[in-house]
Wavefront OBJ file of the C-alpha trace (Angstrom):
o trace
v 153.754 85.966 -8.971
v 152.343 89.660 -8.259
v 149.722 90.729 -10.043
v 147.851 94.003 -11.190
v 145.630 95.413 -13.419
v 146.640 98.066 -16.516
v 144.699 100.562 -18.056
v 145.109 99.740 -21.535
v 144.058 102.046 -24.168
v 146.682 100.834 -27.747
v 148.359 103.802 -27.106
v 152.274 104.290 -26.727
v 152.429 104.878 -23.106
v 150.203 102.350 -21.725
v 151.659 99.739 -24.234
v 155.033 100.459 -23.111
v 154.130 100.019 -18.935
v 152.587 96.492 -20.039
v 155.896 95.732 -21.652
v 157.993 96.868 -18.606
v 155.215 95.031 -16.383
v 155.861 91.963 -18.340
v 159.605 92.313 -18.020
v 158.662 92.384 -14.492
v 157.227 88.829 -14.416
v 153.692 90.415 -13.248
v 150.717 88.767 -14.374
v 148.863 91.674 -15.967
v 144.815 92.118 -16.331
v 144.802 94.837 -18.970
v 141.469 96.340 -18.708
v 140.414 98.494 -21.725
v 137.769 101.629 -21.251
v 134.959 101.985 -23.483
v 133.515 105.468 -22.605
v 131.808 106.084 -26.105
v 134.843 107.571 -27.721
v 134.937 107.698 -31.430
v 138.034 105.807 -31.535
v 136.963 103.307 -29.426
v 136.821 99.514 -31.824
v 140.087 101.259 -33.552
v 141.737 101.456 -30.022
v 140.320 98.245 -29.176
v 142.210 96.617 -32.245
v 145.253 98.136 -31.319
v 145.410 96.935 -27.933
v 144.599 93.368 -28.552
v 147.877 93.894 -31.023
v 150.459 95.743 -29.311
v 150.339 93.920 -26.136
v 152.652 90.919 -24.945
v 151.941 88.109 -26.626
v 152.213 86.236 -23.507
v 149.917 88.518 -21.769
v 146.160 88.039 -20.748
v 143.631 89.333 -23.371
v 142.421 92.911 -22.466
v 139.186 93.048 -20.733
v 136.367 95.334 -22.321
v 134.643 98.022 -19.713
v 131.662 99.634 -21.653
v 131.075 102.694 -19.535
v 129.825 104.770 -22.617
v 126.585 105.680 -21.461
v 128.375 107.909 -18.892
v 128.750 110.624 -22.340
v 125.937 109.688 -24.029
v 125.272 113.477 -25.574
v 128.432 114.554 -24.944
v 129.663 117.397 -27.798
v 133.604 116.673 -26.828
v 135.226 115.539 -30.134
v 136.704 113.103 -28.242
v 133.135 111.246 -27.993
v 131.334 113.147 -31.383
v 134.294 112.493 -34.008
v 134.701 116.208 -36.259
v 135.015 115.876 -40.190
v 138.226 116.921 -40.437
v 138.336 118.543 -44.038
v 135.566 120.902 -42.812
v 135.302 121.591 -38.982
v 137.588 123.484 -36.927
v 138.527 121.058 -33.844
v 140.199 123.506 -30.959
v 141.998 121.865 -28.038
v 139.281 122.834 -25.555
v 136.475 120.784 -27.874
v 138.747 117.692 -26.864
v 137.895 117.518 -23.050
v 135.864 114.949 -21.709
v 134.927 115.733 -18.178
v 135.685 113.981 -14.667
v 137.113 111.014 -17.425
v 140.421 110.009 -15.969
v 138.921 110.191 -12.684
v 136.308 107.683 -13.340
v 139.062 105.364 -14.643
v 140.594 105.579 -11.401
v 137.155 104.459 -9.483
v 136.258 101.876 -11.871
v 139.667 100.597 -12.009
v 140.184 100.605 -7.831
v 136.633 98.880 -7.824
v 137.368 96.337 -10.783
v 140.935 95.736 -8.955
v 139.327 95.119 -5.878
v 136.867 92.762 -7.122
v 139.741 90.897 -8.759
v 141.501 91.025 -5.172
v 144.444 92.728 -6.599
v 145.644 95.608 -5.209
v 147.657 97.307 -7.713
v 146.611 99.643 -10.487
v 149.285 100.559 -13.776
v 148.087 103.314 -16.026
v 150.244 105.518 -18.721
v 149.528 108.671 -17.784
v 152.008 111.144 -18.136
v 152.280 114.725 -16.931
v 150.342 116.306 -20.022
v 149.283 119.898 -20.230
v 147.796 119.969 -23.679
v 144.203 119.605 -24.526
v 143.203 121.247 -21.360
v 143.654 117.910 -19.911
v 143.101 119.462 -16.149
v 143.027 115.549 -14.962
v 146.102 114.251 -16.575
v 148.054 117.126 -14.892
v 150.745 116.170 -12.000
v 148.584 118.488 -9.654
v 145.531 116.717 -10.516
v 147.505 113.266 -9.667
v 148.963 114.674 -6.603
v 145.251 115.013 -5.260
v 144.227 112.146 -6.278
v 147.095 109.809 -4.323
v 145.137 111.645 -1.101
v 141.989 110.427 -2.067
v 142.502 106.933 -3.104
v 145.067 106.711 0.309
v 142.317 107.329 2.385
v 139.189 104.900 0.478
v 140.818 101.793 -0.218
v 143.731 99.695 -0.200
v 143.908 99.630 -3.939
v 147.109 101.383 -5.230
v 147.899 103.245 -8.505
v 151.222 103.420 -10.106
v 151.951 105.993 -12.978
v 155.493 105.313 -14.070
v 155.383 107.983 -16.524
v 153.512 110.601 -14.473
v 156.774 112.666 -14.173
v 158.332 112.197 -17.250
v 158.185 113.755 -21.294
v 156.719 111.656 -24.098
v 160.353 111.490 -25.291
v 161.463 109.148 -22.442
v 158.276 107.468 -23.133
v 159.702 106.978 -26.352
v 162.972 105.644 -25.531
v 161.894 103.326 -23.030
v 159.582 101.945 -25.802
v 162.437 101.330 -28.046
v 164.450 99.773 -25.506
v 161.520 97.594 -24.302
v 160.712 96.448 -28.242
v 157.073 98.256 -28.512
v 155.818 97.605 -31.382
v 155.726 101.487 -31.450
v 153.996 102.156 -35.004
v 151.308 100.032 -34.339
v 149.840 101.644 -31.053
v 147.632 104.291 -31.219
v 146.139 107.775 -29.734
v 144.800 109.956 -31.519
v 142.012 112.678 -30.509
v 140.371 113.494 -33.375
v 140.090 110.434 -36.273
v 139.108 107.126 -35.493
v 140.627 105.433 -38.333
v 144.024 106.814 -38.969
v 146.279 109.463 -37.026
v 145.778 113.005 -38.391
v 149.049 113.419 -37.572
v 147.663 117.838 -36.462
v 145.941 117.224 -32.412
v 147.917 117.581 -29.614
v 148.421 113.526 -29.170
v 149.894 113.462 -32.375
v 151.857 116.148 -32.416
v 153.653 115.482 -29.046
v 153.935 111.681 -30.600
v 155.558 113.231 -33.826
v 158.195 114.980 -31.678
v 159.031 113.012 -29.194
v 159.637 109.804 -32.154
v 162.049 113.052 -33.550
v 164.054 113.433 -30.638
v 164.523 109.951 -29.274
v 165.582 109.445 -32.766
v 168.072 112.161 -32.337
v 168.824 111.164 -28.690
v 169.342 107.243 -29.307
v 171.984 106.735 -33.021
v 170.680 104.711 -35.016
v 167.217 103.960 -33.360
v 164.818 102.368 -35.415
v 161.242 104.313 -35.279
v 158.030 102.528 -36.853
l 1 2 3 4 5 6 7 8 9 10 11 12 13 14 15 16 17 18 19 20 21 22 23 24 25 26 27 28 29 30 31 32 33 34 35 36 37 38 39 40 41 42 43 44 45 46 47 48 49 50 51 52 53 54 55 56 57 58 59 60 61 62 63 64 65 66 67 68 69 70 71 72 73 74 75 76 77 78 79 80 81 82 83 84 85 86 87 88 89 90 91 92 93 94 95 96 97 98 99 100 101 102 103 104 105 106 107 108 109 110 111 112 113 114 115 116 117 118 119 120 121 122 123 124 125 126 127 128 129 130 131 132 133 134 135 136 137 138 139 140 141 142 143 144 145 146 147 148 149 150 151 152 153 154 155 156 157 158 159 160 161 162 163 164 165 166 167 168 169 170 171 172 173 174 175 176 177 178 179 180 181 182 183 184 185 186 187 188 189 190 191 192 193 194 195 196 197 198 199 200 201 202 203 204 205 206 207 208 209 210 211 212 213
């Protein structure tokens, strides 16, 4: 059996690649990233729920001294019924890229050489390193340091088919979550949730009869 490890967050797209993964008949390491995000025993629920059943248990990576201080309200979570939270107050710097080297290096330690993660192409947020540029660059980098190898299967696609691959896969779809800005609940107003809110509309539209969480 091939094997690999997942970024796992509990949200919708990383939740769906375990699923496909699973499908797959690869044994999965989900490893979850604690970088000191508000959200962070809330997304650690999640993703004990909304993976396989059948799956290994997510491991816990506390890297959350790495933003100790950090003013992103990704990190320091805003009151919501009295601060203004702009989509530039959301960025967490050099994070996804850390992923990557902790993941190659966990991976490697593991001897496995293949690494899953959700990301998608995503624009919003100022997310510079969830961009398909930003990815592009980084396939150079990791090609030329290690034999570890990433695999985004959503990096080129919209939330929507994110969507619709969830509902054909069975993802518990209502239960993951990824929200920016409350730890407890979805606010249902940052970027996450709004691209969540529309692409659940349109695969509902695209797929008769689909049955959204």
């Amino acid at each position: 059996m091939n094997s690999a490890v997942l970024l796992a967050s509990g949200g919708l797209d990383s939740t769906t690649v375990a699923y496909g993964l699973a499908a797959a008949g690869i044994d999965v390491f989900p490893l979850f990233f604690d970088y000191g995000q508000h959200c962070a025993d809330t997304e650690w629920d999640r993703v004990n729920e909304v993976l396989p059943r059948d799956m290994r248990r997510p491991e816990r990576c506390d890297i959350s001294d790495i933003f100790k201080g950090s003013s992103s309200r990704l990190i320091k979570e805003a009151n919501l019924w009295e601060d203004k939270v702009a989509d530039n107050d959301l960025y967490v710097p050099y994070r996804t890229m850390l992923f990557f080297a902790a993941a190659a290096a966990r991976a490697q330690t593991l001897g496995i050489l293949d690494v899953y993660t959700g990301f998608i192409n995503s624009n919003h947020a100022k997310e510079i390193d969830c961009t398909e540029e930003f990815m592009n660059s980084m396939d150079g980098l990791i090609d030329n340091i290690g034999p570890v190898r990433f695999t985004s299967p959503f990096r080129f696609s919209s939330k929507t088919a994110v969507v619709e691959e969830a509902l054909r896969r069975g993802v518990p779809i209502g239960r993951t979550f990824s929200c920016q800005a409350a730890s407890d609940f979805p606010c249902g107003a940052c970027p996450n949730c709004v691209e969540r809110l529309h692409a659940l509309q349109d695969a509902a539209l695209v797929i008769p009869q689909a049955k959204v969480d």
